[in-house]
C-alpha positions in Angstrom: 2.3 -24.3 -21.3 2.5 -27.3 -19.0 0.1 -28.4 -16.1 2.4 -26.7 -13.5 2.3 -23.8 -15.2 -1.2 -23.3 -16.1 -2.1 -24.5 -12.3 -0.2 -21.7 -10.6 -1.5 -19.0 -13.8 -5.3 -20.0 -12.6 -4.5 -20.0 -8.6 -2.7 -16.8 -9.2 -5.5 -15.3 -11.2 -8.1 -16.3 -8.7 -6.4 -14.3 -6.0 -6.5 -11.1 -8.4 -2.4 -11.6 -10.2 -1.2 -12.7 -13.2 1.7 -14.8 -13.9 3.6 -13.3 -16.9 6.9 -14.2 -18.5 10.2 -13.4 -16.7 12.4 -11.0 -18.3 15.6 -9.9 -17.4 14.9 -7.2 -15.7 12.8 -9.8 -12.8 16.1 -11.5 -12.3 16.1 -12.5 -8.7 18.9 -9.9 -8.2 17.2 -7.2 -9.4 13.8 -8.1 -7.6 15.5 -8.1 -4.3 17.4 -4.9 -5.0 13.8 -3.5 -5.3 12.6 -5.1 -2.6 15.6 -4.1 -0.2 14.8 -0.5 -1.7 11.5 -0.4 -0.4 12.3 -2.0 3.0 15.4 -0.7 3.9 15.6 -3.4 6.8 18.2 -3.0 9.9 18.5 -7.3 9.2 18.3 -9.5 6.9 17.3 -12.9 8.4 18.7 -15.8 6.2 16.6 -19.1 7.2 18.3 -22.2 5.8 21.2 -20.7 5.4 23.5 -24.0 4.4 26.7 -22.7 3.7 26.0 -18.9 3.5 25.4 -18.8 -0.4 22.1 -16.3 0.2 24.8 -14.1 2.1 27.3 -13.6 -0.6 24.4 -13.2 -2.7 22.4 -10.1 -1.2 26.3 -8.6 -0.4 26.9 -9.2 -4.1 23.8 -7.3 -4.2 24.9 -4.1 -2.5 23.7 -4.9 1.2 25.9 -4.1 3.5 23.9 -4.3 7.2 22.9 -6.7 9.6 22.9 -10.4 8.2 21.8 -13.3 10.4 21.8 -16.6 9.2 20.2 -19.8 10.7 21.1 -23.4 10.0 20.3 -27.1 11.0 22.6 -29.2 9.5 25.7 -29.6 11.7 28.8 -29.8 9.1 27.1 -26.6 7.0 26.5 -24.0 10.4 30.3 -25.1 11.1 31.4 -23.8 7.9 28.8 -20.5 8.5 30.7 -20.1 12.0 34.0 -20.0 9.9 33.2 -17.9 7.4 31.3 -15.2 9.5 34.2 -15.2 12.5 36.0 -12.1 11.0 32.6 -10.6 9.8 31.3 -8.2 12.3 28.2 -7.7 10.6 27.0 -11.5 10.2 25.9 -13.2 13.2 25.3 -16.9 13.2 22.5 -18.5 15.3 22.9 -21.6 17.8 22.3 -24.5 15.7 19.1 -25.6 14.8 15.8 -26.3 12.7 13.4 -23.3 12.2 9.6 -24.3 13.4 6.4 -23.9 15.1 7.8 -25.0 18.1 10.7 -25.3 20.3 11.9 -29.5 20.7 14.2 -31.8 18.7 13.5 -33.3 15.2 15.3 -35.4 12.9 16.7 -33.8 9.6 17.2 -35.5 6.3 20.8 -34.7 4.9 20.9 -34.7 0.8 24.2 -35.3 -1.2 24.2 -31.7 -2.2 23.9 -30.7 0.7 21.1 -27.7 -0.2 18.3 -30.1 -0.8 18.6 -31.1 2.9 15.2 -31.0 4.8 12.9 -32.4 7.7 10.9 -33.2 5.0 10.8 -36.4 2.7 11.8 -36.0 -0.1 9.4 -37.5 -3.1 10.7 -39.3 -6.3 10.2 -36.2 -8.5 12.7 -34.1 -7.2 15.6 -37.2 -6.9 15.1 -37.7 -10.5 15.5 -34.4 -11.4 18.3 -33.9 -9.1 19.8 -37.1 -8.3 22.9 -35.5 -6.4 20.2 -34.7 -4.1 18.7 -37.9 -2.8 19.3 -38.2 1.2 22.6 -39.6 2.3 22.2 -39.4 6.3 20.2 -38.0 8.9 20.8 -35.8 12.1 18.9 -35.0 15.3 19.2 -31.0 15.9 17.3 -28.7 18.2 14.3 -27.5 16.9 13.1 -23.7 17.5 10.8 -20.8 16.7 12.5 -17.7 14.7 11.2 -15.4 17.4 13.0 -17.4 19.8 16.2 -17.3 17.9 16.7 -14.5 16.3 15.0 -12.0 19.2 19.0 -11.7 20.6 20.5 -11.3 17.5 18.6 -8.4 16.2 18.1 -4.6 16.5 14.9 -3.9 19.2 13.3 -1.7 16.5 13.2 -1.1 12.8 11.6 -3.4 9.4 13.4 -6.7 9.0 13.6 -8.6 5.2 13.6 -12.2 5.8 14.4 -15.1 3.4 13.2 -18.8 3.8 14.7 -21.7 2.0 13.8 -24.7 3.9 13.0 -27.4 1.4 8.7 -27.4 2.2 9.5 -26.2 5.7 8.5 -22.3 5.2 4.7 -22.6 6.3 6.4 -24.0 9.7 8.8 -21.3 9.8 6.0 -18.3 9.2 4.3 -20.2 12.2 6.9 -19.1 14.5 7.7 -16.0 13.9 4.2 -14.4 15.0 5.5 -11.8 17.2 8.6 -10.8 14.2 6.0 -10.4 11.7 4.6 -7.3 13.0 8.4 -6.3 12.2 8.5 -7.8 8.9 8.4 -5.9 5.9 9.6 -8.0 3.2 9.7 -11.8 3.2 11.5 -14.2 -0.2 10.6 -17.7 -0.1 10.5 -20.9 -2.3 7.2 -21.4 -3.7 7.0 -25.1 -5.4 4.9 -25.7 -8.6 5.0 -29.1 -7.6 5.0 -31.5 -4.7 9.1 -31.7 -4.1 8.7 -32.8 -0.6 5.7 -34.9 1.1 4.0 -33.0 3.5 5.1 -29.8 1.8 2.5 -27.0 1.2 1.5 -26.5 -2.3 1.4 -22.9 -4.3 -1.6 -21.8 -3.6 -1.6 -22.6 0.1 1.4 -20.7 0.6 -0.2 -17.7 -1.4 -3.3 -17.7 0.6 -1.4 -17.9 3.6 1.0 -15.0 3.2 -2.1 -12.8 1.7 -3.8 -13.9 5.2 -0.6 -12.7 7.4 -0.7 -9.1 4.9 1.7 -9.5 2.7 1.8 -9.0 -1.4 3.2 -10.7 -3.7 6.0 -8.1 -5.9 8.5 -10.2 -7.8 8.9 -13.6 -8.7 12.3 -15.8 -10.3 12.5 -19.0 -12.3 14.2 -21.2 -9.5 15.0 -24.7 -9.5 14.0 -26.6 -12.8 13.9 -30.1 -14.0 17.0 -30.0 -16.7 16.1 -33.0 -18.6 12.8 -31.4 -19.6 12.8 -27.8 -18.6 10.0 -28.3 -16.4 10.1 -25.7 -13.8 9.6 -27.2 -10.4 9.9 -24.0 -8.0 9.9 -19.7 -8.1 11.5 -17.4 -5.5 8.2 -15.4 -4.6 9.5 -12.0 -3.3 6.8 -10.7 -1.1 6.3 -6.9 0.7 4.1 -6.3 3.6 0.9 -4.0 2.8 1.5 -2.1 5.3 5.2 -1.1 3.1 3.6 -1.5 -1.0 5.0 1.8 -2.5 2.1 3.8 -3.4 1.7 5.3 -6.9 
């Protein structure tokens, strides 16, 4: 077992889980199948949406409601307004960054285009990734979820929603205090280690979401280091306790 590995086994432990091996049936499709099951949210609300990748995945999945998907990078939410234009049940928001508050801020723009973040991105994750490293940068809008997606959404019901922002989710969660009343089921990246500077770590993000009432359900193997295996991040799939199936 390496460090990363054993790190996020004893964090997990301390906070009364276990971290076991994966098998097929905790694909990522299958743990937000469950998760969708137990929700049943009137939207999905796709955060870092890039070029709507998380959209044909959860359709793929059998969803067929309310998608809305937020972007900051300027030549990926063209290609979401494109795609969506003839999809009545996927709404695109204005373009710009998800935070803690409303403003401007400069985003970094990677090679592959879903490695882009506000974040910096630390030698660990170009190496393992090299079609990743930062090729431009953009100024966008910056603003909170509840400001954003409060139009776009049904006035009642649960909501699933799904960050990917590169180390930006803690920022994210920050914003969205008056959704997450609202928010029954939440997947987000969880890094095993440091991918972006400034980025929170595992446990951090753990502690956080047990604060804010949510449980951790499912995890997937996510992005991993190919030359060595190393496993650099999980999809943490998270229901709010208010929503944990009982027995």
């Amino acid at each position: 077992m390496n460090l990363a590995k054993a790190y996020a086994r004893k964090i997990i432990r301390r906070m009364g889980w276990d971290l076991i091996k994966l098998e097929s049936s905790f694909a990522e499709d299958l743990a937000l199948n469950n998760l969708l099951h137990i929700v049943q949210p009137v939207a999905i609300l796709d955060v870092g949406a890039n070029t709507g990748q998380y959209a044909d995945f959860v359709r793929r999945c059998g969803y067929r409601g309310l998608l809305v998907s937020f972007e900051a990078a300027r030549e990926a939410h063209a290609h979401l307004m494109r795609r969506a234009a003839n999809q009545p049940r996927w709404s695109i928001a204005p373009l710009a960054a998800v935070g803690s508050h409303s403003g401007s801020i400069e985003m970094n723009i990677a090679g592959n285009s879903v490695s882009s973040s506000i974040l910096p991105m630390r030698p660990i994750h170009e190496e393992a990734a090299p079609q990743s490293r930062y090729v431009a940068t953009e100024r966008v809008p910056l603003d909170t979820l509840d400001n954003l997606a409060s139009p776009l959404i049904p006035g009642i019901g649960p909501l699933f929603l799904k960050i990917d922002t590169q180390g930006y989710e803690r920022e994210v969660l920050r914003g969205a205090a008056k959704l997450l009343p609202r928010i029954a089921g939440i997947q987000l990246e969880l890094s095993l280690t440091e991918l972006y500077e400034g980025a929170p770590t595992f446990a951090e993000m753990l502690s956080l979401l047990t604060q804010l009432r949510f449980e951790l359900h499912a995890i997937a193997p996510g992005f991993r280091d190919q030359r060595s295996g190393q496993l650099l991040q999980i999809d943490g799939f998270f229901v709010s306790s208010h929503h944990v199936p009982q027995p």
